[in-house]
N, C-alpha and C positions, 0 to 999 in steps of 0.2 A: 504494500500500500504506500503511495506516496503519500510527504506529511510537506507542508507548508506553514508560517506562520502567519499570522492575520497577516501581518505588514508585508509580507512577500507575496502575498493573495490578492491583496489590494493592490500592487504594484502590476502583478500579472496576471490577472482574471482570467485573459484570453489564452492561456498557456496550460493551467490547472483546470478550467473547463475541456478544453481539448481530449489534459492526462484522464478526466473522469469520465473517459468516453470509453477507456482499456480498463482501468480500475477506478477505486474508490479513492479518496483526494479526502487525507486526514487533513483538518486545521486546527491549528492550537494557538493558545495565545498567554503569556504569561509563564512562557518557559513550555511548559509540556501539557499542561491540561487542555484537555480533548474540549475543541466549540463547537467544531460543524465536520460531518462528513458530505462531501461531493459525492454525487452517483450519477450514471446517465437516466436517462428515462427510462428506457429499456432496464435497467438493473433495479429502480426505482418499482417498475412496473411490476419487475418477477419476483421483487419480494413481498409487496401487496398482497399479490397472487398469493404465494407460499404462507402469507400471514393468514389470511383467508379461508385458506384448506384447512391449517392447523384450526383456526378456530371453529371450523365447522365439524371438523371429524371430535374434536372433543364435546361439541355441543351432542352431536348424533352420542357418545359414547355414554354420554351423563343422561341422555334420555335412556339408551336403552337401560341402565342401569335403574333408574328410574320407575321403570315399569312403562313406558312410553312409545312401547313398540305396537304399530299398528300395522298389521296383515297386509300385503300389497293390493290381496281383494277388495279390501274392506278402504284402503285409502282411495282404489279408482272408485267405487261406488260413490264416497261421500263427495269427491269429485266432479262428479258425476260424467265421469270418461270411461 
């Protein structure tokens, strides 16, 4: 991961936008503490996604546990598909 610090961020935007097009573009400010990380869209995008999934297969996991399991039958009925 490339790291930058604000003031070299500031100075070159156009440079660490570019690098956060390959990787992630750490920024720190005040010696080493973590401000901001740079991502593209596309890697922005995929971890959305990934966040997304996780949180839905744990939701489905906590239902079924639940008692919240309904039949595939019975879910196209109430559907009415």
């Amino acid at each position: 991961m490339t790291s930058a610090t604000l003031s070299e961020f500031r100075n070159n935007q156009s440079e660490y936008i570019a690098a956060a097009q390959r990787e992630p573009v750490e920024i720190t400010s005040r010696g080493a503490n973590r401000r901001a990380v740079l991502v593209s869209p596309e890697f922005f995008d995929r971890a959305i996604e990934a966040l997304e999934d996780k949180l839905d297969s744990e939701a489905v996991a906590q239902a079924r546990e639940a008692g919240g399991y309904i039949p595939f039958d019975e879910l196209m009925d109430e559907l009415g598909l």
